[in-house]
N, C-alpha and C positions, 0 to 999 in steps of 0.2 A: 449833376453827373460827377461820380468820383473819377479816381484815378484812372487814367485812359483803359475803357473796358477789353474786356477780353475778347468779344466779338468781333471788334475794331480788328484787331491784330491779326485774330484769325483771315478775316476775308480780304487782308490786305498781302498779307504771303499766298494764300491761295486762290488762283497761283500768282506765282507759278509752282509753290509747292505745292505735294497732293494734301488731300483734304484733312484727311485722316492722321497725315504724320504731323500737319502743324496744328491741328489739335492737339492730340499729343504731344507735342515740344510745349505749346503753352501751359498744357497741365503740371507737366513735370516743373518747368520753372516755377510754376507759382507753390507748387506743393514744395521746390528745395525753398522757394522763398520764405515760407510762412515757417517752415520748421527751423531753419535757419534763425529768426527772429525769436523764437520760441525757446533757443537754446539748446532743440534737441540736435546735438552733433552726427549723429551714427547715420540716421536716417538721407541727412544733407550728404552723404558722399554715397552713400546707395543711391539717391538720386541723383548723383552727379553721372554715374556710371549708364542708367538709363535716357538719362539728356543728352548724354552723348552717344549712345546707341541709335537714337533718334532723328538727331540732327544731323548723321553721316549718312544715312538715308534717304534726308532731301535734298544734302549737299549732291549726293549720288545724282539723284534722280533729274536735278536742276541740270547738274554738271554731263551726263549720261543720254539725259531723256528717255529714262529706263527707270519706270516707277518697279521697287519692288520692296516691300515691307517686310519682308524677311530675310534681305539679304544682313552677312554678317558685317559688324565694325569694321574688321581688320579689311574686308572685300570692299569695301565700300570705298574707305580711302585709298586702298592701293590702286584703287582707278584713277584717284583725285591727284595722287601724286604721280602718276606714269606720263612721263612727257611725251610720248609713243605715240598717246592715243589723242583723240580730238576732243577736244574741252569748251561748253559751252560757257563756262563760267569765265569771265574776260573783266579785269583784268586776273591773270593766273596765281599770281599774288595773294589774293584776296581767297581764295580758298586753300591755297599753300598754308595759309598763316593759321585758318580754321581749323585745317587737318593737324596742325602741330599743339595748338592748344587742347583740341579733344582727344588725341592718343596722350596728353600729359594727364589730363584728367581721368581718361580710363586707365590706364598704366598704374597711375599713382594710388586711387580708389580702391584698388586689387592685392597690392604690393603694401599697402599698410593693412591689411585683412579685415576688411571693412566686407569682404566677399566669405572670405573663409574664418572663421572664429579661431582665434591666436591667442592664449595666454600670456601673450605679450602684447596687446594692443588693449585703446582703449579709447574710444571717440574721444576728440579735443577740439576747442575751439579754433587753434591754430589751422588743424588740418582741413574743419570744415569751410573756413574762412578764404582755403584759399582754394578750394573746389567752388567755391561759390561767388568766388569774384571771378572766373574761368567762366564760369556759366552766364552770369551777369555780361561778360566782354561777347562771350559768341552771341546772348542774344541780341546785343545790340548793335553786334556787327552785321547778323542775317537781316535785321529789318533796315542796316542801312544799304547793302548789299541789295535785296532784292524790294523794298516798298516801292512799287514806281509810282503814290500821290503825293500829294502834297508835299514839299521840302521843309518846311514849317513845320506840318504837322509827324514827317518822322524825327525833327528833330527833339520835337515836345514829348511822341513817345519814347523818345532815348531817354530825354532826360526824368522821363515820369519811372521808368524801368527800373532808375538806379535810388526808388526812393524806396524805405520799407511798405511795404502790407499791411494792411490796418485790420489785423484780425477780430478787435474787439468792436469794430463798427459792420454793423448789419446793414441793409439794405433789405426792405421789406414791401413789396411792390413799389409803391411812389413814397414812402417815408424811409427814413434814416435814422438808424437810432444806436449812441453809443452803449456799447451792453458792459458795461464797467459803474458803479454805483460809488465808487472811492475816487472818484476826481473832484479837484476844488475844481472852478466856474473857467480859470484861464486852462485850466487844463483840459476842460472837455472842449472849450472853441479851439485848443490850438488842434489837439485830434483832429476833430471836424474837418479842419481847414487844411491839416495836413491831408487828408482822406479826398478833399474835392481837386486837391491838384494844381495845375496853373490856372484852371480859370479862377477858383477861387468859389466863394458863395457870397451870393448879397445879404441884404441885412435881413431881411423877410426871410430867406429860408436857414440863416441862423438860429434864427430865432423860432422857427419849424423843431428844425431837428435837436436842438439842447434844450436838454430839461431846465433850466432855468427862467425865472421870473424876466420878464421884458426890460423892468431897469439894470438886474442883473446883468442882463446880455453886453447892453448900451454901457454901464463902466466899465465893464470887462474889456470892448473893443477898445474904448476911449484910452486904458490903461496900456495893454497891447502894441497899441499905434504911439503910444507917446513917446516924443524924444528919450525919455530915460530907459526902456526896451526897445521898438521899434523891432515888434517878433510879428508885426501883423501889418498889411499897409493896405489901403482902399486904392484900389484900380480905378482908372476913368469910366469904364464899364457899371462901375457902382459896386463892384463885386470885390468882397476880401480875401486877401491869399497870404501865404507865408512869406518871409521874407528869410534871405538865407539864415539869417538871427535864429529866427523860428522853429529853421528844420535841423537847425544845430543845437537848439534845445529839446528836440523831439528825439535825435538821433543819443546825446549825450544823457536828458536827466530821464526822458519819458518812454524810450525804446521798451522797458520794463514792463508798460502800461498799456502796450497798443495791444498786447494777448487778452483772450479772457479770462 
């Protein structure tokens, strides 16, 4: 299993979300994610605008209990923020603080003309950057907000949330397979390993999903794990994971590489 599936998350918000909308919120996040990764700027803040169109909807809905997928942004939170009216969402806080980050992110997404085509603009990293760290904060405020399983396990999908997308790794019924043909031997395991998440992978299905020869695999890990990097360490489980070494070399030299 790679990074906490997308399944998972769905059926863990809904519900109390509706079904449909937190579909929807996970699509849109992983599409600003993967593009985001990718470089494409313009895109990540037109999805920023639609992620929060979306999420003021179940905020609505949660906060209401008045599902409606049509209603507008601006309607949605001006119920979230009226002290008037009766709010399921406790503590009041906690959707106060939502409602202010997503009118920053739709406000801003607009106003730099990322909507309307300006001669003056021009997608940048800065701007997507910070549409996407906005997005990154509501998601993982909504699943702490509303998952009511395991405390462990939303705290593993917060922290799995905040790691990139492995676009260049496939999943192809029960096998895995890196679709980049330009990585040396430690490159393709640290992918891998960044791709499986906290659990990690054991030695047998390492050695499954990388093309590499079997002693290949075996100095690669041994080099990996050794005092002098220490980007990979074996769990009591038997399984190997990144270690933050690891996802600081994924994030710094190999970010480049997780595309196809």
């Amino acid at each position: 299993m790679g990074l906490i599936e997308r399944s998972t998350i769905i059926s863990a918000l809904s519900p109390p979300g509706d079904h449909l909308l937190v579909t929807q919120l996970i699509d849109e996040f992983i599409s600003a994610e993967k593009r985001f990764i990718q470089r494409d700027w313009e895109p990540a803040e037109l999805d920023g605008g639609q992620f929060s169109e979306i999420a003021a909807r179940i905020y609505y809905h949660i906060d209401s209990g008045t599902c409606n997928r049509s209603k507008s942004f601006d309607d949605c939170l001006k119920y979230i923020e009226n002290d008037t009216l009766s709010h399921a969402i406790q503590p009041r806080h906690d959707a106060l603080h939502i409602s202010k980050v997503l009118r920053t992110v739709y406000k801003f997404r607009s106003q730099r003309g990322a909507v309307h085509v300006s001669p003056n603009y021009s997608p940048n990293h800065m701007d997507a950057r910070l549409i996407i760290e906005n997005i990154r904060w509501v998601m993982n405020e909504t699943l702490r907000i509303f998952w009511n399983g395991d405390r462990e396990t939303v705290a593993v999908a917060i922290r799995e949330l905040l790691q990139f997308d492995v676009p260049c790794v496939g999943r192809f019924e029960d096998d895995i397979l890196v679709q980049r043909t330009d990585l040396i031997p430690e490159e393709e395991i640290l992918v891998l390993l960044h791709y499986a998440g906290e659990a990690g992978f054991s030695r047998k299905l390492i050695g499954r999903f990388a093309r590499l020869s079997a002693p290949t695999v075996t100095r690669t890990l041994q080099k990996l794990c050794s005092p002098s990097m220490r980007q990979v360490i074996l769990l009591s489980s038997g399984c190997y994971r990144l270690t933050d070494l690891g996802s600081k070399r994924i994030r710094d030299e190999l970010s480049a590489k997780l595309i196809i």
